[in-house]
C-alpha positions in Angstrom: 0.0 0.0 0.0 1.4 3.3 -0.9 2.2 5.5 1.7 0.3 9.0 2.0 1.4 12.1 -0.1 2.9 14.6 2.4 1.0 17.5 2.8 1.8 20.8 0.3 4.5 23.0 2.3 3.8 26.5 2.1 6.1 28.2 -0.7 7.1 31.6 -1.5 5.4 33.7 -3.7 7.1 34.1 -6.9 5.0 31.7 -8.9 3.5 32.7 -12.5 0.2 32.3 -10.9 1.1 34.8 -8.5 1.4 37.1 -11.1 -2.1 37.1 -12.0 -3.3 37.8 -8.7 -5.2 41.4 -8.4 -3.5 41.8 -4.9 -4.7 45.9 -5.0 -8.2 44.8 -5.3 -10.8 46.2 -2.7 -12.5 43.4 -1.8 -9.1 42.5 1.0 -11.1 39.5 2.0 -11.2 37.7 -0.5 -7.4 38.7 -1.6 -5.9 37.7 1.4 -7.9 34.2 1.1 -6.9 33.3 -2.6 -3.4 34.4 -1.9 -3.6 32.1 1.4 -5.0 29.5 -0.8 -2.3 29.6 -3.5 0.9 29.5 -1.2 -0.2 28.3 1.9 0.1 25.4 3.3 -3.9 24.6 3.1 -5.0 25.0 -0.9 -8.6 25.1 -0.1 -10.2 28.5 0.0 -12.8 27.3 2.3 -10.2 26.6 5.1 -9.1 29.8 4.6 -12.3 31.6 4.9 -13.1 29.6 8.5 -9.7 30.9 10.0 -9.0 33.4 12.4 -8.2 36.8 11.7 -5.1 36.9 13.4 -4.3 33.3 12.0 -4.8 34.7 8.4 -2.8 37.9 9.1 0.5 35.7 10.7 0.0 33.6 7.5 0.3 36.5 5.9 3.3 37.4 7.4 5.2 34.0 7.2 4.6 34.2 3.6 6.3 37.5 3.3 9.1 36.2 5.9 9.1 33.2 3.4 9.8 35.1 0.0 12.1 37.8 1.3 14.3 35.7 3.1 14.6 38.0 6.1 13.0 37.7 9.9 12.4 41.4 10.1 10.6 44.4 8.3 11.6 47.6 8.7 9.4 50.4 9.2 9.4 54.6 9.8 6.9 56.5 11.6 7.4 60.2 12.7 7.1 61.5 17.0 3.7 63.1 17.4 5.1 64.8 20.7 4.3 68.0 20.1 7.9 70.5 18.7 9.2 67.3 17.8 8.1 65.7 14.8 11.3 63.6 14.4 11.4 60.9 12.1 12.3 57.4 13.5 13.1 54.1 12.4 12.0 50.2 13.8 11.7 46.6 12.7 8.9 43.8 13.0 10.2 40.6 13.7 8.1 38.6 11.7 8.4 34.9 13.1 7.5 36.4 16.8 4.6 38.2 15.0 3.6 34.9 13.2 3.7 32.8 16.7 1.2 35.7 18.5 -1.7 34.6 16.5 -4.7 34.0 19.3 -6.0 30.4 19.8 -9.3 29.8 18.3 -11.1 29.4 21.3 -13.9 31.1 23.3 -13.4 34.3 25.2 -15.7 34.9 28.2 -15.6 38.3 29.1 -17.2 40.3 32.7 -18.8 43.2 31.6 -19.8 46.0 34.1 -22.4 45.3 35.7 -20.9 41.7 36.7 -22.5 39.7 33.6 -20.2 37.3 31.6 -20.4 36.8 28.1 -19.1 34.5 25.6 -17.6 35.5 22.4 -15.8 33.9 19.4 -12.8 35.7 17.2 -13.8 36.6 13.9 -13.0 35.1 11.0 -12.5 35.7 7.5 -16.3 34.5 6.8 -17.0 37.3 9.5 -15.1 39.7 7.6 -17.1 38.9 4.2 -20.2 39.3 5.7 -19.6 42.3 7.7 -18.2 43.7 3.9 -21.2 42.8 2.0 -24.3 44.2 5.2 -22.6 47.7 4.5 -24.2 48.9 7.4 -25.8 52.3 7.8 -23.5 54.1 10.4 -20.2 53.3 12.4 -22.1 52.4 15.3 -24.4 50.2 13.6 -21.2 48.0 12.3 -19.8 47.9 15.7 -23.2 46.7 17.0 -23.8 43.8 14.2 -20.2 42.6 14.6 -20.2 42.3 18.3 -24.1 40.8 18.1 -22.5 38.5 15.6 -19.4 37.0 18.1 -21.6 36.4 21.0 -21.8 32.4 21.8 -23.7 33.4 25.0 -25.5 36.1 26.7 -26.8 39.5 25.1 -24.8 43.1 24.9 -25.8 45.8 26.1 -25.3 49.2 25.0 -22.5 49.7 27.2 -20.8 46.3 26.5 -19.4 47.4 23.2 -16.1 48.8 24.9 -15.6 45.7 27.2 -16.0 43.6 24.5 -14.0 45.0 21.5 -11.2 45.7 24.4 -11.1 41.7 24.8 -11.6 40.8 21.6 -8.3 43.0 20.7 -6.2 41.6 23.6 -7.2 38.4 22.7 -6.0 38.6 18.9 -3.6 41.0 18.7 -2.5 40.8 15.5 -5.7 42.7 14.1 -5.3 45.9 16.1 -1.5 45.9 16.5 0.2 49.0 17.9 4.3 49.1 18.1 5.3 50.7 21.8 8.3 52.8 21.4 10.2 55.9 22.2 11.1 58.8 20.0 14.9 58.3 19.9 15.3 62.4 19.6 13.0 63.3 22.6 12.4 59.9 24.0 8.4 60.9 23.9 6.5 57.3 24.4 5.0 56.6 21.1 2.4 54.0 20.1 2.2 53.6 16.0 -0.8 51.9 15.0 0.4 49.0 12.0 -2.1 47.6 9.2 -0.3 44.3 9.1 -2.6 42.9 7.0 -1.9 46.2 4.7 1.6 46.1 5.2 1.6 42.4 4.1 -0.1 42.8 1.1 2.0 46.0 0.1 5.2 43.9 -0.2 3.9 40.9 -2.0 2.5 43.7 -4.2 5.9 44.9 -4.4 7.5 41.7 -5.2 4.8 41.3 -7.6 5.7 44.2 -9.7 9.4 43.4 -9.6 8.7 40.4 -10.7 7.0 41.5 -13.7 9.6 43.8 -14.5 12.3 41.0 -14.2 10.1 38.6 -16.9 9.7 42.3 -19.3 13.4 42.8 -19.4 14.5 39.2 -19.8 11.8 38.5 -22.3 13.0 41.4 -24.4 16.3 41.0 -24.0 16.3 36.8 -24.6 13.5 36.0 -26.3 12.5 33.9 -23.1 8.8 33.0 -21.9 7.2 34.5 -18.8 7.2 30.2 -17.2 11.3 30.4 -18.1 12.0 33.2 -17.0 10.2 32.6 -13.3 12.0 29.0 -13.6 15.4 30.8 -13.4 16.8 31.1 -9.6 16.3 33.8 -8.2 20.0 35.1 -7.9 20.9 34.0 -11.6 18.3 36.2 -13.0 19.6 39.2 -10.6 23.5 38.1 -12.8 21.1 38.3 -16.2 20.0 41.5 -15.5 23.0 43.1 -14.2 24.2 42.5 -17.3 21.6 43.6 -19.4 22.2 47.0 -17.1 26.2 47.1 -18.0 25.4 46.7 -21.8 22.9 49.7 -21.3 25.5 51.4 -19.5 28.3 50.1 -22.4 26.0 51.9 -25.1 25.4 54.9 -23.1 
């Protein structure tokens, strides 16, 4: 009897696929899920759409740990402290970011007046539905998202806080905040960070290098977008260094 196929690893991004991905779309949802879907470890959209928030965002980020080779991003933000304004520099370390996704369990939570209720994390199906109920006002989201998490127990108007408080502690990966110091005025700062965004930004990136790396070597070889991509990734840097020194030669 044949012995079972492994499961599929999860592989940079980089394929030709990849390059037909609309990763600026609006709909983020569904962009994070077929990108999930095509390099992950799980293939099935489905899985995908039943995750986690968090656990979709620290995909996410191993994927771009995976194609850039590197265990850190870095990042800039500017001091807010007022008559300072200085710019400032820091680095995500993605592998710690990637193990902080929440477990997918239940969160009770006490709410003020001593009651407990019972929430879920929201997932990507969450996310779709909130996206597509285009709700009237902000407070009218808030309320059908949090009505929509509760496992036990009913909110009360002044539950919202409690609640969305716990349900950012518990998954804090979806409203991530770096805490640092100005390094001119040492001001505390807290900089709010899309990882999501910031994710999807540099496989964008990548993306468009990538078609810029088949353009040049298809023009300049003859070769097809599936050889070019089948070229390592530092031999087609040597290829088009020296398709730059021959422009440079003829300059």
């Amino acid at each position: 009897m044949d012995a079972p196929s492994p499961p599929p690893a999860q592989r940079p991004f980089g394929d030709a696929a990849d390059l037909g991905l609309d990763l600026a779309h609006p709909d983020r949802p569904a962009v994070v899920t077929a990108l999930l879907a095509q390099c992950g470890v799980h293939r099935d959209p489905a899985f995908w759409w039943a995750q986690p928030v968090g656990a979709r965002t620290a995909a996410l980020l191993r994927l771009v740990e995976l194609t850039h080779s590197r265990p850190s991003l870095p990042l800039g933000a500017r001091c807010a402290a007022p008559g300072c304004g200085a710019p400032f520099e820091f680095e995500l370390p993605l592998q710690a970011l990637s193990d902080a996704a929440a477990e997918a369990g239940p969160l009770r939570v006490r709410v003020d007046d001593g009651r407990t209720l019972a929430m879920r994390l929201p997932t990507g199906n969450d996310l779709r539905r909130w996206r597509d109920a285009r709700p009237a006002s902000r407070a009218d989201a808030v309320r059908a998202m949090l009505d929509s998490l509760l496992l036990a127990g009913q909110a009360g108007p002044g539950d919202e806080a409690p609640l969305s408080a716990a349900l950012a502690a518990a998954d804090p990966l979806v409203a991530f905040a770096v805490a640092c110091r100005c390094p001119a005025c040492d001001a505390p700062a807290e900089v709010p960070v899309d990882l999501e965004s910031l994710a999807l930004g540099r496989l964008q990136a990548q993306q468009q290098s990538l078609l810029q790396d088949v353009h040049r070597l298809a023009s300049r070889y003859g070769w097809t977008e599936a050889e070019v991509l089948a070229v390592p990734a530092p031999r087609r840097a040597r290829y088009l260094a020296l398709i730059e020194d021959e422009r440079e030669d003829e300059r």
